[in-house]
Structure formats: structure tokens, C-alpha cells
The first five atom37 places (N, CA, C, CB, O) and aatype in JSON, in Angstrom:
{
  "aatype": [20, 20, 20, 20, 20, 20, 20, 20, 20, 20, 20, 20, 20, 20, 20, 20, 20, 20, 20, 20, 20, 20, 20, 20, 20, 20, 20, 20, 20, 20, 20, 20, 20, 20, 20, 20, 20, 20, 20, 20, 20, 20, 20, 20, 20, 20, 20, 20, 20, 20, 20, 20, 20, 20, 20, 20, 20, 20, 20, 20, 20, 20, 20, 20, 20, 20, 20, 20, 20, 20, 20, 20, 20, 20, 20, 20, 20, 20, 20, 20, 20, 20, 20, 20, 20, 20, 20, 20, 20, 20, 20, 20, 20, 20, 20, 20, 20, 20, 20, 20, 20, 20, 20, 20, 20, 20, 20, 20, 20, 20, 20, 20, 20, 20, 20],
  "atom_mask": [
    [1, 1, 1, 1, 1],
    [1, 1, 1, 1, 1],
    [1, 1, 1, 1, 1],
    [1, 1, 1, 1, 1],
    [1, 1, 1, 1, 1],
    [1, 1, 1, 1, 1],
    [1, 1, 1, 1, 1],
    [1, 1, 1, 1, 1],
    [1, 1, 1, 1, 1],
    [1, 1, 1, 1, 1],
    [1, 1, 1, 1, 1],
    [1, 1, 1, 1, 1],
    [1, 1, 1, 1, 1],
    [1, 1, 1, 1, 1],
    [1, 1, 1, 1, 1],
    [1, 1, 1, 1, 1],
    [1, 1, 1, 1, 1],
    [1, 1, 1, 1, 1],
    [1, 1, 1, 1, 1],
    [1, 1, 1, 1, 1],
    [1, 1, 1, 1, 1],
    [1, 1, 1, 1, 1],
    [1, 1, 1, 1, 1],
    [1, 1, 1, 1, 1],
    [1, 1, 1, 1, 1],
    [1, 1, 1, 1, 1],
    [1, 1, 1, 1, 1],
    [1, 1, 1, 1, 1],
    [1, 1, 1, 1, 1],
    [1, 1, 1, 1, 1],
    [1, 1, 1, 1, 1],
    [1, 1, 1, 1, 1],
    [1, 1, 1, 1, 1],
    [1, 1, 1, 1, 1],
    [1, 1, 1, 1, 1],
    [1, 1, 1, 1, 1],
    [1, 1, 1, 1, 1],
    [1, 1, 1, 1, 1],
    [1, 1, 1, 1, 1],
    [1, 1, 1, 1, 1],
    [1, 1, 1, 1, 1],
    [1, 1, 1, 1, 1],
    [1, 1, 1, 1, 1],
    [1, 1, 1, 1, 1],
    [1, 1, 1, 1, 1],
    [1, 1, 1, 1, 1],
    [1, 1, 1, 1, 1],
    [1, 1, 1, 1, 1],
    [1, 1, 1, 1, 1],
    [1, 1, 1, 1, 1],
    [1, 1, 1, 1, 1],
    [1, 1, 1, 1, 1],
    [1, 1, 1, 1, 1],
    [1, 1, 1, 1, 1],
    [1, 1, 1, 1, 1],
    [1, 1, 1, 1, 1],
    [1, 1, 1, 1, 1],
    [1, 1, 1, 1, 1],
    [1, 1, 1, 1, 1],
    [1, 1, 1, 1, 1],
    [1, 1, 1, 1, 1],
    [1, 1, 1, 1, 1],
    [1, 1, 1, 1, 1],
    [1, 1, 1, 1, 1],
    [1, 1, 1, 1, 1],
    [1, 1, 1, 1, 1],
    [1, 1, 1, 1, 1],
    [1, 1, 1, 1, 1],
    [1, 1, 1, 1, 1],
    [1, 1, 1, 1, 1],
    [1, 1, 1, 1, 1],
    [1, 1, 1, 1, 1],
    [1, 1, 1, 1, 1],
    [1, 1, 1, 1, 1],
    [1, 1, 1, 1, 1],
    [1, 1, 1, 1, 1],
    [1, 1, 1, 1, 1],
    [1, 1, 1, 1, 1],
    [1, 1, 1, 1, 1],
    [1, 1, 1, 1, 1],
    [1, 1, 1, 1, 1],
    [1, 1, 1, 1, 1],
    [1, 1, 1, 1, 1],
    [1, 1, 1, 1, 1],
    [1, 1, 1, 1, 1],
    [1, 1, 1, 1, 1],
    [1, 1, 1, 1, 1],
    [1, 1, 1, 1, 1],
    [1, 1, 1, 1, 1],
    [1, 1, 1, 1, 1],
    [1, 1, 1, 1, 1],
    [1, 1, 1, 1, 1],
    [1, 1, 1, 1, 1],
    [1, 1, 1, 1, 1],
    [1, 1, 1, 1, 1],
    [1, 1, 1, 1, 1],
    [1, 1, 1, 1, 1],
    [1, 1, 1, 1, 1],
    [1, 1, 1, 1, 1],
    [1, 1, 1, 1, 1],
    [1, 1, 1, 1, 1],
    [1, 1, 1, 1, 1],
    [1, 1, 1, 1, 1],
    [1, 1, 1, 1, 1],
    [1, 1, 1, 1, 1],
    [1, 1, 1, 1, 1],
    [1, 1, 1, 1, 1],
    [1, 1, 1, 1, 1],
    [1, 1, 1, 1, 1],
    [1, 1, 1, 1, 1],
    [1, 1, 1, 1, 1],
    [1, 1, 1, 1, 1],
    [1, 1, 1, 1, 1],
    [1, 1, 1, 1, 1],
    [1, 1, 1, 1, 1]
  ],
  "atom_positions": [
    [[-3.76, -35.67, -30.09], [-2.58, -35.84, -30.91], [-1.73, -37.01, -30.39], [-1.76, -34.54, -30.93], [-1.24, -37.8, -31.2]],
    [[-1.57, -37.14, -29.32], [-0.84, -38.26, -28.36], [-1.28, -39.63, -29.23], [-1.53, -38.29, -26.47], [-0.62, -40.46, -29.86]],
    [[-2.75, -39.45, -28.97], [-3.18, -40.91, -28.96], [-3.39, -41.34, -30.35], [-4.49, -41.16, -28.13], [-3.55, -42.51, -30.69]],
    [[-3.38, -40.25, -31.19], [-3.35, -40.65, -32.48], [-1.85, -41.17, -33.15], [-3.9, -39.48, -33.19], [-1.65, -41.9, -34.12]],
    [[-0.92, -40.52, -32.28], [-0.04, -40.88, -32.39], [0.71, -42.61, -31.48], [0.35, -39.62, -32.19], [1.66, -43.34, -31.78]],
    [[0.12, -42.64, -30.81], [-0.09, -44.32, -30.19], [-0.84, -44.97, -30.85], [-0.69, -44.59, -28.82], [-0.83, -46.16, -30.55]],
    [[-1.66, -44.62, -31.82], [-2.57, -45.47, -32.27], [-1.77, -46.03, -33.77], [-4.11, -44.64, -32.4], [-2.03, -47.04, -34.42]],
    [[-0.94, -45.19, -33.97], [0.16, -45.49, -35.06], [0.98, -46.27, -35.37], [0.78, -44.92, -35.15], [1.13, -46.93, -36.4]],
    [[1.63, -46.16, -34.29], [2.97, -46.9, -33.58], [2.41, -48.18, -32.97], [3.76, -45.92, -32.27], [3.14, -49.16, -32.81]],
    [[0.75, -48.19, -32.52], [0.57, -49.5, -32.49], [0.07, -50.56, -33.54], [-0.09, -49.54, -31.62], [-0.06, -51.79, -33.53]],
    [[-0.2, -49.44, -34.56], [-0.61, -50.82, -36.01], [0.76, -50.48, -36.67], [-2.4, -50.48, -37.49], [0.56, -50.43, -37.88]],
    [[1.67, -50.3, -36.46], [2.86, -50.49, -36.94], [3.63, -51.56, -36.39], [3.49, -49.42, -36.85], [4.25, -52.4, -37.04]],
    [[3.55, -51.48, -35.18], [4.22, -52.83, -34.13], [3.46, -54.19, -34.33], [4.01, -52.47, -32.3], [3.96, -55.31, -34.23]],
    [[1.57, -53.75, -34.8], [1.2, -54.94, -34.89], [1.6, -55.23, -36.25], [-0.14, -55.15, -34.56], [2.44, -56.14, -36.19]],
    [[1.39, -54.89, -37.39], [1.71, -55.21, -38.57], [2.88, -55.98, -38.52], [1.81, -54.16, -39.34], [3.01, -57.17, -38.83]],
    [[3.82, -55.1, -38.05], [5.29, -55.79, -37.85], [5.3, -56.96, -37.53], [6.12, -55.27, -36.9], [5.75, -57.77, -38.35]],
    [[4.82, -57.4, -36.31], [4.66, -58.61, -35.61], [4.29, -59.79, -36.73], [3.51, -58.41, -34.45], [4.78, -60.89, -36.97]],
    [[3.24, -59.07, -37.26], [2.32, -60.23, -37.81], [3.38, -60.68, -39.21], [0.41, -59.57, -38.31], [4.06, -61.69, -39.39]],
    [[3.22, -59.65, -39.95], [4.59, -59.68, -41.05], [5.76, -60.54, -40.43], [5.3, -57.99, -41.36], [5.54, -61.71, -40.74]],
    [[6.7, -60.46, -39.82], [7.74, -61.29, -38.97], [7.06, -62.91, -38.81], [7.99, -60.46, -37.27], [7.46, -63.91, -39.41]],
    [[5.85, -62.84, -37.78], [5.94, -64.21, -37.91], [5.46, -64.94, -39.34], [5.16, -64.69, -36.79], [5.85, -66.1, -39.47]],
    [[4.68, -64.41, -40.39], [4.81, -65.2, -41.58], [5.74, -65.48, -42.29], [4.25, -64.91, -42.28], [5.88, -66.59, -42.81]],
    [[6.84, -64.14, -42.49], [7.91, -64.4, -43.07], [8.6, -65.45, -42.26], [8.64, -63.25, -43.29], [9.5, -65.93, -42.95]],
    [[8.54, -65.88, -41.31], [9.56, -66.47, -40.82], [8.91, -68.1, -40.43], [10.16, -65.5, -39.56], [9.75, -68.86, -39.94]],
    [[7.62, -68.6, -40.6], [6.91, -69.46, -41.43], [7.39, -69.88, -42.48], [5.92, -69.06, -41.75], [8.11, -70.88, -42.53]],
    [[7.05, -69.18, -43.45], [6.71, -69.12, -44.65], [8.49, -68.95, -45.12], [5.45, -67.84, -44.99], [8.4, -68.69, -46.32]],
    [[9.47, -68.96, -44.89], [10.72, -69.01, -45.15], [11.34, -70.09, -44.34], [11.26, -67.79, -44.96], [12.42, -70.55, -44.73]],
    [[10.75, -70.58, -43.16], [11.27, -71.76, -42.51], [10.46, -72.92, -43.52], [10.86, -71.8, -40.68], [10.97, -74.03, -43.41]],
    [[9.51, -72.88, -44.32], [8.93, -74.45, -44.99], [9.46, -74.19, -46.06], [7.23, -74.93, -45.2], [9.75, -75.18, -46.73]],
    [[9.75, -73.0, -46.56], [9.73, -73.22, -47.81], [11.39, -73.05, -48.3], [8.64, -72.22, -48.47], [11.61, -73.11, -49.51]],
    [[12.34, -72.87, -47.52], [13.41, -72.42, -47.56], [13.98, -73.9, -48.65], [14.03, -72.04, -45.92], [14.55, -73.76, -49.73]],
    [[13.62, -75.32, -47.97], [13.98, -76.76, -49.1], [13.95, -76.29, -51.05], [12.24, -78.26, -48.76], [14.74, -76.37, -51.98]],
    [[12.49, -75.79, -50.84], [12.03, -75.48, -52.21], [12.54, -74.31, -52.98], [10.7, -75.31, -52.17], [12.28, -74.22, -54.18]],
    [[13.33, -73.32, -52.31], [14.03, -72.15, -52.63], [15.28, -72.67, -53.22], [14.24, -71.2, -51.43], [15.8, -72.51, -54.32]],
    [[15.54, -73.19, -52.4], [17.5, -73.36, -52.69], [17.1, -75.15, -53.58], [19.03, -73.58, -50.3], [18.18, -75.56, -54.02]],
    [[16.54, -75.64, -53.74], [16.3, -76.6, -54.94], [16.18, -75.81, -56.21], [14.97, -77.47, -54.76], [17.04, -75.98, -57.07]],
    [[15.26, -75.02, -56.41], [15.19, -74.23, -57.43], [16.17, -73.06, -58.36], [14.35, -73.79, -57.02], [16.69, -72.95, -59.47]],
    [[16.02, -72.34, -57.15], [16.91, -70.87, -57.6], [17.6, -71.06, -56.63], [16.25, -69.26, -57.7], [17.53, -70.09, -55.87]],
    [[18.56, -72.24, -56.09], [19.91, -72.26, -54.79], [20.62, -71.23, -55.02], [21.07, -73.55, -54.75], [20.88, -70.34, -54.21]],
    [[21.24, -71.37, -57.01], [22.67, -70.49, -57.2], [22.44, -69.29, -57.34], [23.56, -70.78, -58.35], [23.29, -68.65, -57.95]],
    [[21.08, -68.49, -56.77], [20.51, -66.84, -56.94], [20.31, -66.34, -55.14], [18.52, -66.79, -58.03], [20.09, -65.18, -54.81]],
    [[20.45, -67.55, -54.12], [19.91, -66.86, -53.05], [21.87, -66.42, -52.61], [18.65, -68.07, -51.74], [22.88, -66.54, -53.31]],
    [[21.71, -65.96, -51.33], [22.81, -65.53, -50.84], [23.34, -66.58, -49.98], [22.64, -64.32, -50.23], [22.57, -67.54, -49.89]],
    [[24.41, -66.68, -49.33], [24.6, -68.04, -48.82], [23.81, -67.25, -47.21], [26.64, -68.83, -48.86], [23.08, -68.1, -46.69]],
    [[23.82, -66.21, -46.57], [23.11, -65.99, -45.41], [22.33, -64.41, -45.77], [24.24, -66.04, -44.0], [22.69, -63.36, -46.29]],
    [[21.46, -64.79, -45.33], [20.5, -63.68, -45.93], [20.58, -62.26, -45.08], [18.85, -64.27, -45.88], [20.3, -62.02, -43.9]],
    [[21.1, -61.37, -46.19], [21.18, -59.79, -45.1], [20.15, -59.11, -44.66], [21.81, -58.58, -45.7], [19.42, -58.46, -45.4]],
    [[19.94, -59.25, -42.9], [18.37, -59.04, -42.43], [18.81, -56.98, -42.41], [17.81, -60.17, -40.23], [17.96, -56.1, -42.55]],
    [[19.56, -56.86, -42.29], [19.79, -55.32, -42.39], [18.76, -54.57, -44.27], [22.12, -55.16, -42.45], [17.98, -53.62, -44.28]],
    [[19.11, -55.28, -45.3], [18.28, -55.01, -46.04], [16.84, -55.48, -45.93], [18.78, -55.26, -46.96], [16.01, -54.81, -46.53]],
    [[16.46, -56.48, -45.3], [14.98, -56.97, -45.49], [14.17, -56.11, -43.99], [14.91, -59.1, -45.44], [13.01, -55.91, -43.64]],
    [[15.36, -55.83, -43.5], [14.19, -54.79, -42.05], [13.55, -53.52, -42.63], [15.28, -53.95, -40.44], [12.45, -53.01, -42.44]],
    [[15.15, -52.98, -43.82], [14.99, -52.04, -44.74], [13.56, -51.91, -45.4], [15.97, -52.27, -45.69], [12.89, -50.88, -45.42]],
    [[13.29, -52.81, -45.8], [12.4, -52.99, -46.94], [11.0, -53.17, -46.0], [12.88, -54.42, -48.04], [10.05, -52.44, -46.26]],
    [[10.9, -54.09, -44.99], [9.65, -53.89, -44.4], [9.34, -53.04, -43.42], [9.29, -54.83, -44.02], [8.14, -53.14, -43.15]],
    [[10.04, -52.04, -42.61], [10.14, -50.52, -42.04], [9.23, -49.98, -43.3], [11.98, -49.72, -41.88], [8.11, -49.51, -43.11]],
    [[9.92, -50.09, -44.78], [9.03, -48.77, -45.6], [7.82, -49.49, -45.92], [9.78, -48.03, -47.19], [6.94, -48.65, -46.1]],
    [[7.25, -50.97, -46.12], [6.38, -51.54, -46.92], [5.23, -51.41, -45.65], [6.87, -53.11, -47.62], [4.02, -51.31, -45.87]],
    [[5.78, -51.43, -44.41], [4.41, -51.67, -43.14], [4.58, -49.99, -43.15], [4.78, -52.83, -41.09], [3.47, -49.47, -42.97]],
    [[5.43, -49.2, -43.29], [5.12, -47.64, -43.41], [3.81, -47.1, -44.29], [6.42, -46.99, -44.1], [2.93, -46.35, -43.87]],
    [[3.91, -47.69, -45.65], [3.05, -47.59, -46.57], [1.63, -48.03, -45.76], [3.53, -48.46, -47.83], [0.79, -47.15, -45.58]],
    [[1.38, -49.22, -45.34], [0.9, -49.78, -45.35], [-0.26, -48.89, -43.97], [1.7, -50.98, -45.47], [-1.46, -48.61, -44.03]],
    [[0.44, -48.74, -43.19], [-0.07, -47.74, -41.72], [-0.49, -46.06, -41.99], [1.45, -47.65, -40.47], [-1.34, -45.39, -41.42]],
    [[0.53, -45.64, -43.16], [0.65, -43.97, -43.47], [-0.59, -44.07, -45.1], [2.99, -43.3, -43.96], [-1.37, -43.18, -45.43]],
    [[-0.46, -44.93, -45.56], [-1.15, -44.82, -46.57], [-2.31, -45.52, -46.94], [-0.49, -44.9, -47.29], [-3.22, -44.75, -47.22]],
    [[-2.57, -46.61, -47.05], [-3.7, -47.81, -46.72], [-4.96, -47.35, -45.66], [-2.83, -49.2, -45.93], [-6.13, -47.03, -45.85]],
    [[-4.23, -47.48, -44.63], [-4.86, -47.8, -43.51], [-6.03, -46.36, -43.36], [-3.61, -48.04, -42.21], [-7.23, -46.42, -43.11]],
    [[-5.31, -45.28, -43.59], [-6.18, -44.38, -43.32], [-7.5, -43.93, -44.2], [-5.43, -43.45, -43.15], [-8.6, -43.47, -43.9]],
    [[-6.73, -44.35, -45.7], [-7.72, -44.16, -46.62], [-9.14, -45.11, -46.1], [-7.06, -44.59, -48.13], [-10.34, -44.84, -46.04]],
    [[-8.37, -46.32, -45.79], [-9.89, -47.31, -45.6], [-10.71, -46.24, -44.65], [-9.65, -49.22, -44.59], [-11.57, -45.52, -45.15]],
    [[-10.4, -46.18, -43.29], [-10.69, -45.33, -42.08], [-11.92, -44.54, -42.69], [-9.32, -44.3, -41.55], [-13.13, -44.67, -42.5]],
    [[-11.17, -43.66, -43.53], [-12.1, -42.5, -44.17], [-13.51, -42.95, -45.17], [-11.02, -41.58, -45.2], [-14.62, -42.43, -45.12]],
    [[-13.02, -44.21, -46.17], [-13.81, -44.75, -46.99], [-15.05, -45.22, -46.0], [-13.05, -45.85, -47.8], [-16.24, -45.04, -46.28]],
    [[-14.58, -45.83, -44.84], [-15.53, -46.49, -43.58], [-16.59, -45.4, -43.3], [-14.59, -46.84, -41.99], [-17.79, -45.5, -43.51]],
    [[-15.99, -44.47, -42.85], [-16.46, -43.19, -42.37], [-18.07, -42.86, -42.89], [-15.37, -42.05, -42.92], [-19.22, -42.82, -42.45]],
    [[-17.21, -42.63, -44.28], [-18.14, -41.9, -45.62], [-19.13, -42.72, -45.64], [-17.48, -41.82, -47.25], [-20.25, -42.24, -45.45]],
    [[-18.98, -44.38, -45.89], [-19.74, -44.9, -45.98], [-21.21, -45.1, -44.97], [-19.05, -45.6, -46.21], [-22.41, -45.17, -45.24]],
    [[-20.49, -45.14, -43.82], [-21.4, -45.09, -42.56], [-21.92, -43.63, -42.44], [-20.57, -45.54, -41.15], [-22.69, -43.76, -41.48]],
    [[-22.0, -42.24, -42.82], [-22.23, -41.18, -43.19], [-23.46, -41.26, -44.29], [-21.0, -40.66, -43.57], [-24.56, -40.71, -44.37]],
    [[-22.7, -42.29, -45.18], [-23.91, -42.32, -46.12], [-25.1, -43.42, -45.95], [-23.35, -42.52, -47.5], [-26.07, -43.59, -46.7]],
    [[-24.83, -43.95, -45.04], [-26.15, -44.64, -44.69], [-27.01, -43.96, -43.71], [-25.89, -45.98, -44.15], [-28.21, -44.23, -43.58]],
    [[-26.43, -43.14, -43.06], [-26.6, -42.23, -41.75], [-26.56, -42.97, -40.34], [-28.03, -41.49, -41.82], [-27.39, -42.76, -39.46]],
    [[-25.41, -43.91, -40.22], [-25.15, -44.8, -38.77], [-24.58, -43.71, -38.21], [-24.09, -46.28, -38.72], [-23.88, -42.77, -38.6]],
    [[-25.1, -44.12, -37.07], [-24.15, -43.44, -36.14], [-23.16, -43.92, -35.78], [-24.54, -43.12, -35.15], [-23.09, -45.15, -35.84]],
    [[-21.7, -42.97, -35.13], [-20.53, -43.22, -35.38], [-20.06, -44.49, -33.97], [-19.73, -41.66, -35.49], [-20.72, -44.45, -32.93]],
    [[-19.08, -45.37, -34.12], [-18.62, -46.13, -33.33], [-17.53, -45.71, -32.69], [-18.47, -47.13, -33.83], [-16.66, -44.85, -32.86]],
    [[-17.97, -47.05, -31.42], [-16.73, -46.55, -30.82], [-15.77, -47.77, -31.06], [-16.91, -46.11, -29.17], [-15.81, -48.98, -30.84]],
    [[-14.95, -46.94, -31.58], [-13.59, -47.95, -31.94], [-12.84, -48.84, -31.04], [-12.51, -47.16, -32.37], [-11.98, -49.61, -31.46]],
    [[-13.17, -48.73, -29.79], [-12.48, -49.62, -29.26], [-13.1, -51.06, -28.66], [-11.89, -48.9, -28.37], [-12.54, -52.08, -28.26]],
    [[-14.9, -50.57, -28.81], [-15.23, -51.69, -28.18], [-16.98, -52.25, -29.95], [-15.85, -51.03, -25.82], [-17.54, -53.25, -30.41]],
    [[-16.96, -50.86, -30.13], [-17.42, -51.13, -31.51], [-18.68, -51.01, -31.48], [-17.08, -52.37, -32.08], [-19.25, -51.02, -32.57]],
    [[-19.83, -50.79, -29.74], [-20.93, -50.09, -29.82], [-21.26, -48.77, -30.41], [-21.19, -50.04, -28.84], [-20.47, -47.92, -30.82]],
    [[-22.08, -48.75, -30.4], [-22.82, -46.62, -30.97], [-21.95, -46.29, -29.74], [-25.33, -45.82, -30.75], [-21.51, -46.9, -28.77]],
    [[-21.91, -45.0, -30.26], [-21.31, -43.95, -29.7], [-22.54, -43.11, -28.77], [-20.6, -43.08, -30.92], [-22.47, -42.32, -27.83]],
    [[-23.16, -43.44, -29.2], [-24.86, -42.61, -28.94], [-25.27, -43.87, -28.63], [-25.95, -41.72, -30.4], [-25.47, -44.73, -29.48]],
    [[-25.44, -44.07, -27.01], [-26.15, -45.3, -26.95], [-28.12, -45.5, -26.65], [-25.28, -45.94, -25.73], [-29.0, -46.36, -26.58]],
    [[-27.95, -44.21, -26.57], [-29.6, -43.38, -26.88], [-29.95, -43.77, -27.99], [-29.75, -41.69, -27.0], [-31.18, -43.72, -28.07]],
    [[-29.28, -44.29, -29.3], [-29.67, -44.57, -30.56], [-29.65, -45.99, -30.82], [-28.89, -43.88, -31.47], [-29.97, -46.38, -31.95]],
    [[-29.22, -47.09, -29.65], [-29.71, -48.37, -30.18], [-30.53, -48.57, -30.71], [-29.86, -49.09, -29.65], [-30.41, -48.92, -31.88]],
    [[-32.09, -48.43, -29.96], [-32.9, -48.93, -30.42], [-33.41, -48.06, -32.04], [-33.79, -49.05, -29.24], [-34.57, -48.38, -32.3]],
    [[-32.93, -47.27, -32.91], [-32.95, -47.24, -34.18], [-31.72, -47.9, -34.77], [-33.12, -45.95, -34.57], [-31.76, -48.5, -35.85]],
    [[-30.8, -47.8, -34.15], [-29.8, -49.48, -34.64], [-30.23, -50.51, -35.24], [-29.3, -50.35, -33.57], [-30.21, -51.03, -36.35]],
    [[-30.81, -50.75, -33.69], [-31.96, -52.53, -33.85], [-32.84, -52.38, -34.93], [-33.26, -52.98, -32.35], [-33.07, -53.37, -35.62]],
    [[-33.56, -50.94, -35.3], [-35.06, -51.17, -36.14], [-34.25, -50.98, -37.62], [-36.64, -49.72, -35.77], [-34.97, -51.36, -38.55]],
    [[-32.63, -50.37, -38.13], [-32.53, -50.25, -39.08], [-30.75, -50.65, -39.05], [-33.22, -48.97, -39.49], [-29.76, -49.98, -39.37]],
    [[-30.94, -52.31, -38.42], [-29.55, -52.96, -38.46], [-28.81, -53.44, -39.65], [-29.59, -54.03, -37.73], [-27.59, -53.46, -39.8]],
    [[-29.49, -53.72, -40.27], [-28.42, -53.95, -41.68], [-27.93, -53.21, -42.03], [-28.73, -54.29, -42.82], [-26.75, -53.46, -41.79]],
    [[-28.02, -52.01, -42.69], [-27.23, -51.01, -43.43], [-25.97, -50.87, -42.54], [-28.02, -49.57, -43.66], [-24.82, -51.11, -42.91]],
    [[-26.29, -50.54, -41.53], [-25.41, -49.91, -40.37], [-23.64, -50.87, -40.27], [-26.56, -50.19, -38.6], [-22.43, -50.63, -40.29]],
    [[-24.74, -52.2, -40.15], [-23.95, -53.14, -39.39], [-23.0, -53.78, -41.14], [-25.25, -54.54, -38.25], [-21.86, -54.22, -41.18]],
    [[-23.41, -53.7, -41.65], [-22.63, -54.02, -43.28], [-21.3, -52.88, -43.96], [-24.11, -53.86, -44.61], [-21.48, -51.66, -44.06]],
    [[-20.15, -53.5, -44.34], [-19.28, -52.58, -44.64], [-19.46, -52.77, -45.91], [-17.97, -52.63, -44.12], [-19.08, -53.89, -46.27]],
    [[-20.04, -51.88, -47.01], [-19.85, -52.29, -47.96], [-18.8, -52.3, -48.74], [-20.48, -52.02, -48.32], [-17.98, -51.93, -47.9]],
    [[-18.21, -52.45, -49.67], [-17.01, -52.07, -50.73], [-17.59, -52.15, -52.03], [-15.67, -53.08, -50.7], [-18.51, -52.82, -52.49]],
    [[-16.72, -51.19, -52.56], [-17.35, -50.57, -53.89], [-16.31, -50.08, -54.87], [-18.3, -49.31, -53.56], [-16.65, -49.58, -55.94]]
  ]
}
């Protein structure tokens, strides 16, 4: 439970991160082309109290709802090829007794499909 719960809080911090530095890219080049356009619609200083608002719930979604469904879709999928399960942190079999049917039936395994 711990670690599922660290494992949360850390694609939340990463999301965050990553989100932050684009917005803040992607609003430092383009900020010329904003206020040329729609100047008399932006605010004269932008309230970061609403935009933390807004990406707290959008990387929430994104960690509580997204993320797990894929997880599971992964799962199923690798279930339905009959791989054996990984280890998530370094991404070998879990069963390392089962490489060598890995090696003889690597494609399926090694392919994520989407559907």
C-alpha cells in the first residue's frame, strides 16, 4: 500500500514537473504572439493561484484516471498474448527461468499493441 502510494505521488510530481516546464516554454515564446493578438483578453499579470488550480485537478485526472486504465489495458494485453509479467522497474521477465521462451517467442511479448 505504501509503495503504491509513492508510486503516485511520484507520477504526479513527475507530470507536474514536466507540465511546468512546457508551460513555461511554451508561454515564455509565445507570450509576443498572445498579447499581439488577443492583448485586450489576457490579464495584465496572470493569477498562478488559478492555473495551479487547474493543473493540481488536470495532472489528478491524468495519474487517478488515465494512467491506470492504460496499466490494466497493458496487463490484459500481455495476458492475452501469454508474456510473462515484468518487472517494472528495470523491465526484464519477472521469471527469469522464462527468457529463453522470451527469445523463441519475442515479438508478441515485446510489442504493445493498441486497439
Amino acid at each position: 500500500m505504501l509503495l503504491s502510494s509513492l508510486v503516485v505521488i511520484l507520477q504526479f510530481l513527475v507530470v507536474a514537473a514536466a507540465f511546468a516546464v512546457i508551460d513555461a516554454v511554451w508561454l515564455k515564446l509565445l507570450n509576443p504572439f498572445y498579447r499581439g493578438h488577443i492583448g485586450d483578453l489576457l490579464a495584465q499579470r496572470p493569477n498562478l493561484g488559478y492555473a495551479v488550480a487547474f493543473y493540481v485537478i488536470y495532472i489528478a485526472g491524468i495519474v487517478f484516471f488515465v494512467a491506470p486504465g492504460a496499466r490494466r489495458r497493458q496487463l490484459a494485453e500481455r495476458r492475452r498474448l501469454r508474456c510473462p509479467p515484468r518487472d517494472p522497474t528495470s523491465g526484464a521477465s519477472a521469471f527469469p527461468q522464462r527468457q529463453d521462451l522470451l527469445r523463441a517467442a519475442e515479438g508478441p511479448c515485446h510489442v504493445v499493441q493498441h486497439g
